[in-house]
VMD Tcl script that draws the C-alpha trace (Angstrom):
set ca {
  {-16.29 22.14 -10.12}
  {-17.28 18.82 -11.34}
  {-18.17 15.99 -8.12}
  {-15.11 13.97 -8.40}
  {-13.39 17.16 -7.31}
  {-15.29 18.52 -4.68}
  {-15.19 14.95 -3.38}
  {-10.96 14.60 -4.10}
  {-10.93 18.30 -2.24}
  {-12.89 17.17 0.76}
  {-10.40 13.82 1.13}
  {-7.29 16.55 1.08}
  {-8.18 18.51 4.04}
  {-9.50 15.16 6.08}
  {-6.00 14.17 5.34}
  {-4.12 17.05 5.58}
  {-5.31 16.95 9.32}
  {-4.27 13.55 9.78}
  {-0.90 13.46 8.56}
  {-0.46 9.41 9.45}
  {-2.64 8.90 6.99}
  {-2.86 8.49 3.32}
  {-4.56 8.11 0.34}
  {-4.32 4.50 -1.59}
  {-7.21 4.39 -3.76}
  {-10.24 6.54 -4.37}
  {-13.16 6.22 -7.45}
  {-16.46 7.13 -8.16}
  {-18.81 4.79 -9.94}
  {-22.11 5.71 -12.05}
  {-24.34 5.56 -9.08}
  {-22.51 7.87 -7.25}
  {-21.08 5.28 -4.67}
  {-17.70 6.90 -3.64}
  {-15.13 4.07 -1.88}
  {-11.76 5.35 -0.54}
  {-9.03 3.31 0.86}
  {-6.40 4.54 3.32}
  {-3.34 3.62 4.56}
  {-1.55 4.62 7.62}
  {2.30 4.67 9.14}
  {0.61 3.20 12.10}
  {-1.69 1.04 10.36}
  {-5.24 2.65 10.56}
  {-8.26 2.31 12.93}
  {-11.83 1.85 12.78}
  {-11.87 5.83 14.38}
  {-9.82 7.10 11.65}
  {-12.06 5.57 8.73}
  {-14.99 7.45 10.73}
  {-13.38 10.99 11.18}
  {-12.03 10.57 7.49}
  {-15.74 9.76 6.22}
  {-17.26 12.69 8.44}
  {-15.16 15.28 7.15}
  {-15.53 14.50 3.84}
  {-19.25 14.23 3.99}
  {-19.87 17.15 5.98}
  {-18.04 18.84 2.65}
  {-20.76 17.67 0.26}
  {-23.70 18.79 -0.04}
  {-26.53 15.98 -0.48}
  {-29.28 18.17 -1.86}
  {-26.88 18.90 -4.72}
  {-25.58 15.45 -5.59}
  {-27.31 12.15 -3.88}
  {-24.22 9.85 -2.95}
  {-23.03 6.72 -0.82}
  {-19.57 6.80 1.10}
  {-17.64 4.14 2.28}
  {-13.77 4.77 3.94}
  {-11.78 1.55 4.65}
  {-8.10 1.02 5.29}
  {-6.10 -1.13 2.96}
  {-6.31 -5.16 3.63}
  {-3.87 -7.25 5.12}
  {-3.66 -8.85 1.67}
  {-3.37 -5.35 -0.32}
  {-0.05 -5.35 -2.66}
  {1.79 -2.35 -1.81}
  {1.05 0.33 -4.67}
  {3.41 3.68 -3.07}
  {6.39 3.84 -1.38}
  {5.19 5.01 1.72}
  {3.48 1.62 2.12}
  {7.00 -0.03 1.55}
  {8.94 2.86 3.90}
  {6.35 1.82 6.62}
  {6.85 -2.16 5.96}
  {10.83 -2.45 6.52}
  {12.05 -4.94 8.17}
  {8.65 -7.37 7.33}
  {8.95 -9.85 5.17}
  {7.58 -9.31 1.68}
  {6.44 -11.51 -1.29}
  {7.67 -9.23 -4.70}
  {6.53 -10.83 -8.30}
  {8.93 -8.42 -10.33}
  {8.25 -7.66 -14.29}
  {10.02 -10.31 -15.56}
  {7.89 -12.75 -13.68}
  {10.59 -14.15 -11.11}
  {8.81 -14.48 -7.50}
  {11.28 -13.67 -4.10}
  {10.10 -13.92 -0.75}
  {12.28 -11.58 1.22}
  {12.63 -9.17 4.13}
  {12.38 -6.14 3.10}
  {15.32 -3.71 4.17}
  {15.56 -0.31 3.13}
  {12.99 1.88 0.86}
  {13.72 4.73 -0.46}
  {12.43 7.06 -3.67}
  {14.06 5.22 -5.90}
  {14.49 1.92 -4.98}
  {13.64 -1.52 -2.52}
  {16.71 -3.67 -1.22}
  {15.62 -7.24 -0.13}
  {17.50 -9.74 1.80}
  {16.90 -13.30 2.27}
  {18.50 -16.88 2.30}
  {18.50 -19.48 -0.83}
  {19.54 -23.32 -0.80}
  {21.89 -23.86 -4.04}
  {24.01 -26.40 -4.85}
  {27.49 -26.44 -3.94}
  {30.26 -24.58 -6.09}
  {32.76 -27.69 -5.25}
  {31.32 -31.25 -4.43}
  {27.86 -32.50 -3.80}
  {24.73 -31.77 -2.12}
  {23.59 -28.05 -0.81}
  {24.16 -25.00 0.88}
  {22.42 -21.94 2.22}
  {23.18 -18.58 0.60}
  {22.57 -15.54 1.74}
  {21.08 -13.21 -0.95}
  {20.43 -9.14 -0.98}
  {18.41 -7.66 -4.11}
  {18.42 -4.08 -4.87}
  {15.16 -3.45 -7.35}
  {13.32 -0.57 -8.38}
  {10.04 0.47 -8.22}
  {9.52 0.23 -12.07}
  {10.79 -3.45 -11.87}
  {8.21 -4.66 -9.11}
  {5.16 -6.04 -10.66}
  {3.19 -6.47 -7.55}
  {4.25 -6.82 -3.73}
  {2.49 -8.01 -0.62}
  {3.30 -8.32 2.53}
  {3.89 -11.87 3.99}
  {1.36 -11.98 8.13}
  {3.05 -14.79 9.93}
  {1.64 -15.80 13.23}
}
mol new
graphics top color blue
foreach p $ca { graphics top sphere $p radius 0.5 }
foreach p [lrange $ca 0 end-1] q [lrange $ca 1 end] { graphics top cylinder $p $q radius 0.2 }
display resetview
């Protein structure tokens, strides 16, 4: 069993134990420095990061493989990257850049397997006469269509 998946076995049993949490991104780079990132349904907390990084060290052996470990939760700034991230964020306002390069700034609404749907309002010009009005607007896009997608922190 190569190191990568000793260390990808050890991360499955911290997190099978802590179902709130999951995995968002996990390497290993040449000098042995493994970094994983977690996400939570309830966010995550500085004791989570520390249970997460003792179980999976106590499952590695440093006399066989010399390594560094650090376990962080994903930043405020993150984009989203699975649709857990998105189930957890409904009804927060989300900034999507989809693959056709069009930008919305929405709230997001439902998430499902398949699919986001979005919901915001838009000034356009009138249909009859001058000058503006507000429009409301509701998006249904799939996952393969969103670029990138972060979620908007207003204070």
């Amino acid at each position: 069993m190569t190191f990568k998946n000793k260390v990808q076995e050890a991360l499955d049993v911290a997190l099978l134990e802590r179902e709130h949490l999951f995995l968002i991104d996990f390497t290993i780079n040449d000098a042995n420095k493994i970094s994983v990132v977690l996400d939570g349904d309830f966010g995550v907390n500085l004791q989570d990061c520390i249970d997460v990084s003792r179980a999976v060290e106590g499952n590695l052996d440093r006399e066989e493989q010399d390594f560094s470990l650090e376990v962080a939760s994903a930043g405020v700034s993150s984009p989203l990257k699975l649709v857990r991230q998105y189930k957890k964020n409904i009804g927060r306002t989300i900034k999507v850049k989809t693959i056709s390069s069009e930008e919305i700034e929405a709230k997001l609404i439902t998430a499902d397997d398949e699919k986001i749907t979005l919901e915001w309002q838009a000034r356009e010009p009138k249909k009859i006469g001058k000058g503006k009005e507000t429009v409301d607007k509701k998006l249904e896009l799939s996952y393969g269509n969103i670029k990138e997608a972060v979620v908007i922190i207003s204070f």
